[in-house]
C-alpha positions as CSV (number, residue, x, y, z in Angstrom):
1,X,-21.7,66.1,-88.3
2,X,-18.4,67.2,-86.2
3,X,-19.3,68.7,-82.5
4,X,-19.3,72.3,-82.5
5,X,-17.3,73.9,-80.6
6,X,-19.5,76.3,-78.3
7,X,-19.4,78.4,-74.6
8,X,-19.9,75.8,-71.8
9,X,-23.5,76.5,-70.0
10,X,-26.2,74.5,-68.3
11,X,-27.8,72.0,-71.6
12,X,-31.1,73.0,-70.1
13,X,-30.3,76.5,-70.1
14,X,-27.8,77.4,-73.4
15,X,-27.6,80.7,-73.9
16,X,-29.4,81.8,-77.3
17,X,-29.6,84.8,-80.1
18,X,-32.9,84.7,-81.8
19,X,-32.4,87.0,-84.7
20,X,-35.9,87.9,-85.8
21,X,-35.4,90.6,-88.7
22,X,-38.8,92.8,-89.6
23,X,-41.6,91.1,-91.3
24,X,-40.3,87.4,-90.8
25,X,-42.7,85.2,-89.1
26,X,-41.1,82.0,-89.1
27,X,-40.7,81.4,-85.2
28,X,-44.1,81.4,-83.1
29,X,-44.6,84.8,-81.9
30,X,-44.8,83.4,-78.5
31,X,-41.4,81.9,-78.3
32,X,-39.0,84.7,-76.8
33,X,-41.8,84.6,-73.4
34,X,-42.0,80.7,-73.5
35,X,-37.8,80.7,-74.3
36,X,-37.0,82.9,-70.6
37,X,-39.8,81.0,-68.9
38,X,-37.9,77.8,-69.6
39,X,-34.8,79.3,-68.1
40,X,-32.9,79.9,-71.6
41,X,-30.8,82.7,-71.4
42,X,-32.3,84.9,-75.0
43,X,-31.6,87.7,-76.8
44,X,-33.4,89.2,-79.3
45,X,-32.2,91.0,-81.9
46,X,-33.2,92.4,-85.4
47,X,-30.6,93.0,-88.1
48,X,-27.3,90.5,-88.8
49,X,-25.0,93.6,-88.0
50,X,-26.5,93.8,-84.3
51,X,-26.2,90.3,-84.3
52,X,-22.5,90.1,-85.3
53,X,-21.7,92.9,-82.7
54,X,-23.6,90.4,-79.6
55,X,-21.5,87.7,-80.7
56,X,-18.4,89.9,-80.3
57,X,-19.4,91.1,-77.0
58,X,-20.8,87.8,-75.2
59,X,-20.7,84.1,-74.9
60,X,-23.1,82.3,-77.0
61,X,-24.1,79.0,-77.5
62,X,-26.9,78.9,-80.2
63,X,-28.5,81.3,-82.7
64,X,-31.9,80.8,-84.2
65,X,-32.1,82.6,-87.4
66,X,-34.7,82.9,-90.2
67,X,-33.3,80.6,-93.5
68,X,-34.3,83.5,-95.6
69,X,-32.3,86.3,-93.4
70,X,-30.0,88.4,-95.9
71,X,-27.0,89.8,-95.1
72,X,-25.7,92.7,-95.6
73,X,-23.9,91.7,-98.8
74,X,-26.5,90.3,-100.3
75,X,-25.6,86.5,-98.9
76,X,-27.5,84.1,-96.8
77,X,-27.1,85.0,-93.2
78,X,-26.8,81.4,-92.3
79,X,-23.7,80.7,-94.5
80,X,-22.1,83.9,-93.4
81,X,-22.7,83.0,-90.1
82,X,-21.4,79.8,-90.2
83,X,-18.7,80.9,-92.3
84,X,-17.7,83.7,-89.8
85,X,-18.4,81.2,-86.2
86,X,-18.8,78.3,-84.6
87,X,-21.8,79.3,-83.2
88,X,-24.7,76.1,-83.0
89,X,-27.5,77.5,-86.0
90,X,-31.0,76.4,-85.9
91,X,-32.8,77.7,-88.9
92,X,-36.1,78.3,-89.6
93,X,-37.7,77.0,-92.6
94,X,-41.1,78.2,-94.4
95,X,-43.3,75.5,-95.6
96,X,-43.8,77.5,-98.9
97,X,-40.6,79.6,-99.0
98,X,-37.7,79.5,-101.5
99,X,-35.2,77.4,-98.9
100,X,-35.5,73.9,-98.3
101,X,-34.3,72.1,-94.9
102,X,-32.0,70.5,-97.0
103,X,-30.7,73.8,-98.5
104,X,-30.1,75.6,-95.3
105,X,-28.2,72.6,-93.8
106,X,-25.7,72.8,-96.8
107,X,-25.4,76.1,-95.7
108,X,-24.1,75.7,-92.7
109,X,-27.4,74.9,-90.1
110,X,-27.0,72.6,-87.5
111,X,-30.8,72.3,-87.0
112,X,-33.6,73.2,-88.7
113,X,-38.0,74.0,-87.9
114,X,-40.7,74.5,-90.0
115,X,-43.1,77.4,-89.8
116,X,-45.6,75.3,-87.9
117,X,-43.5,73.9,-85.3
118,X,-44.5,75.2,-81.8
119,X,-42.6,77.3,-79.3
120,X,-42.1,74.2,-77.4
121,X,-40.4,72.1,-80.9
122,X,-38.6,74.8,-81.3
123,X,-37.2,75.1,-77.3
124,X,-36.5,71.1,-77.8
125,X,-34.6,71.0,-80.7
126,X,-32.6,74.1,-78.7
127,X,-32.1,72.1,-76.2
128,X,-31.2,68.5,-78.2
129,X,-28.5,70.7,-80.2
130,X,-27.3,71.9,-77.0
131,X,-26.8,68.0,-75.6
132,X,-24.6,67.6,-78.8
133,X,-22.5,71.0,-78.3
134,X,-19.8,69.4,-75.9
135,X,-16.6,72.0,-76.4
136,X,-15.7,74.1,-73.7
137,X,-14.7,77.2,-75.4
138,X,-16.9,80.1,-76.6
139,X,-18.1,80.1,-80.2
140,X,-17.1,83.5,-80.7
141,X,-14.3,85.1,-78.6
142,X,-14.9,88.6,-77.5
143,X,-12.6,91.0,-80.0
144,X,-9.0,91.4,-79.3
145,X,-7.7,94.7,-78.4
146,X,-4.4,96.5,-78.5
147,X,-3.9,96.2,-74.8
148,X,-3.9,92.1,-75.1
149,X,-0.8,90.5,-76.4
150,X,-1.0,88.5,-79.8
151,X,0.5,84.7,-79.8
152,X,3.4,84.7,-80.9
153,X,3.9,82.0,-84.2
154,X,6.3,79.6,-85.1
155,X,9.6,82.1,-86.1
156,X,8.5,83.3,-89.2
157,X,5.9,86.9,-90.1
158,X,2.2,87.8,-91.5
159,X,2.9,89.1,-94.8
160,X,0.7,89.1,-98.2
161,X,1.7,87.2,-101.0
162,X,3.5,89.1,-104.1
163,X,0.1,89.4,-106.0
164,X,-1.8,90.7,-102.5
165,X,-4.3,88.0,-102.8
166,X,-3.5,85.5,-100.1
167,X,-2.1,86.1,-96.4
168,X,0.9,83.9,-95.3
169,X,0.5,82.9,-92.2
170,X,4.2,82.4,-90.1
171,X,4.6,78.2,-90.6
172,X,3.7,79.7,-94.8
173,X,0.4,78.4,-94.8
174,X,-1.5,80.6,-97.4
175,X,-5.0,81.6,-97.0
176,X,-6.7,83.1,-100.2
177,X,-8.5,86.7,-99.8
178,X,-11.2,88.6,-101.1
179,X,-11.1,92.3,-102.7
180,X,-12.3,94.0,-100.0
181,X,-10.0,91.4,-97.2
182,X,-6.9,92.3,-99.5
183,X,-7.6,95.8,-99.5
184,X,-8.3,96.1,-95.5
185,X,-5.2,94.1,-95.1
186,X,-3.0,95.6,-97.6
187,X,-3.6,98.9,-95.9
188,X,-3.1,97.8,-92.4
189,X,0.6,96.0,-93.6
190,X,1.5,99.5,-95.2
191,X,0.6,101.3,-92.0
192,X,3.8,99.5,-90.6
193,X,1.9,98.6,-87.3
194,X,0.5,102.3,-86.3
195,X,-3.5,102.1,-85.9
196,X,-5.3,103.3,-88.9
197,X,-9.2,105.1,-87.7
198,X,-12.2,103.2,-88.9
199,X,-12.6,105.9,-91.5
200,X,-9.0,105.4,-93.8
201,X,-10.1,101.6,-93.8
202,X,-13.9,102.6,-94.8
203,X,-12.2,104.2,-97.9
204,X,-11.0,101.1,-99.0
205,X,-14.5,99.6,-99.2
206,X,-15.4,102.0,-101.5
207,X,-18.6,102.4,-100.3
208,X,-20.6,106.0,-100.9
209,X,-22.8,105.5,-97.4
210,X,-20.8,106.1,-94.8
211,X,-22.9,104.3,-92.4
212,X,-23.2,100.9,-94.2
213,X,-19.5,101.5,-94.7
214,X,-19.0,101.6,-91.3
215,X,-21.1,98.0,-90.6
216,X,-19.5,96.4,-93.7
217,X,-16.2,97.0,-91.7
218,X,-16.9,95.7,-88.6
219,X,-18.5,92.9,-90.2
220,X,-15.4,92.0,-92.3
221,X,-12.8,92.2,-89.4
222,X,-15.4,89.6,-87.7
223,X,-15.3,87.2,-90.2
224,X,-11.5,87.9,-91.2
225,X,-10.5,86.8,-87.7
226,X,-12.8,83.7,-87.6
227,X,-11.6,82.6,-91.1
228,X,-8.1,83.0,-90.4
229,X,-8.4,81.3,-87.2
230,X,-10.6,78.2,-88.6
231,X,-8.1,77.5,-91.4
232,X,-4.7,78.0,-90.1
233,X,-5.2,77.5,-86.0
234,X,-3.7,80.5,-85.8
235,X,-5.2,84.1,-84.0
236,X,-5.1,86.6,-86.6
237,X,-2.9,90.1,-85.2
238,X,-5.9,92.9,-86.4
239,X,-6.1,94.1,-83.5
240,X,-8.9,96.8,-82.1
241,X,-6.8,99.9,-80.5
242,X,-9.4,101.3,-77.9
243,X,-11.4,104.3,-80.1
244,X,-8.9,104.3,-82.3
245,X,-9.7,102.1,-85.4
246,X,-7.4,99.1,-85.9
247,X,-3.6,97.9,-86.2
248,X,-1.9,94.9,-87.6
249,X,0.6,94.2,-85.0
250,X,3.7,91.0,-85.8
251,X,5.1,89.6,-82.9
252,X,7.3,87.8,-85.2
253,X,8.7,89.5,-87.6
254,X,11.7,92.5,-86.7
255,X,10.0,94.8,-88.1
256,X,6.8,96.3,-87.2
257,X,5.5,94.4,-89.8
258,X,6.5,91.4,-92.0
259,X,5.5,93.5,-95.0
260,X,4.9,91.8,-98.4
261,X,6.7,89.4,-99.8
262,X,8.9,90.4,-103.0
């Protein structure tokens, strides 16, 4: 299993998410108390969209997360997660539930506990994946804003493919997008690097609540920068302008935007 790369904190003392969503049982009730009163640094939180936003905001070195945690689109939250970060993931498996150890490890999960194990299993094997977690940087940066400058690239510009259905980075590496990825980014490039509000990008979710709209968003952008980032090395320009929505903003191109490529 490669080393994962992870904020650099005390190993006795790693600085943990415990997403505990309503209803799931999985960790002993007693385990956020037993968690600060071993020194771990814990948060708790109780829907993958809070926890998305904590990873945004702070460094974190592990998240403990139920195996049968839904997302918001209907995917396992560990796979999305894991997808989206770098994060270490200990999952928590039920004895008689649908999700094997196995199962959850294919997913993504570094780690993984049964329903039985005790607060104290569960704080060792926290503390034995953070032994393994030797990487210095955070799992999750905090997002990009306007205000910061994006890194520059090797000569050549962002632009979508002819179709629309992958992003060329500028050294032409090609990363394939979904619907809702290609419509985000298709209307950012056509904004020509002016900031478009959260709400002109909601519309191209097509999504009737306006609320989950706005959490599918922010969610998407997350995982957009992470994948971009995990499979070209490169920082992805969508950048947050401060209450204000987002802009795609190329460095490299002489334009304000490579645009798409004919």
């Amino acid at each position: 299993m490669p080393m994962i790369p992870s904020s650099h904190t005390s190993l006795s003392a790693p600085r943990v998410i415990l997403h505990a969503s309503p209803g799931s049982n999985v960790f002993p009730r007693e385990l956020p108390a037993r968690m600060v009163g071993a020194g771990i640094t814990l948060e708790l939180v109780r829907s993958s969209c809070a926890l998305y936003r904590l990873l945004l905001g702070r460094r974190t070195d592990i998240v403990l997360v139920d195996a049968a945690a839904i997302d918001d689109d209907g995917s396992p939250l560990v796979r999305n997660l894991r997808e989206a970060s770098t994060v270490g993931i200990v999952a928590g498996v039920a004895r008689l539930g649908l999700h094997s150890p196995s199962q959850v490890i294919d997913w993504g999960a570094d780690a993984w506990v049964v329903d039985s194990a005790d607060a104290d299993t569960v704080i060792a094997t926290v503390r034995g994946l953070a032994r393994r977690m030797d990487a210095v940087e955070p799992a999750i940066a905090p997002s990009t804003t306007a205000s910061e400058t994006a890194p520059a690239g090797n000569g050549g510009h962002w632009r979508l493919d002819s179709a629309g259905w992958c992003l060329i980075t500028p050294d032409e590496q090609a990363i394939a997008l979904t619907s809702t990825e290609r419509a985000v980014l298709a209307a950012l490039i056509d904004a020509g690097g002016s900031p478009l509000s959260r709400e002109d990008l909601m519309q191209a979710l097509d999504d009737g609540d306006p609320a989950n709209a706005r959490r599918r968003l922010e969610m998407l952008v997350f995982r957009l920068r992470r994948k971009v980032h995990d499979r070209s090395g490169l920082p992805l320009p969508l950048l947050t302008a401060r209450g204000n929505g987002y802009l795609f903003l190329d460095h490299n191109s002489s334009s304000p935007l490579g645009g798409r490529n004919s």
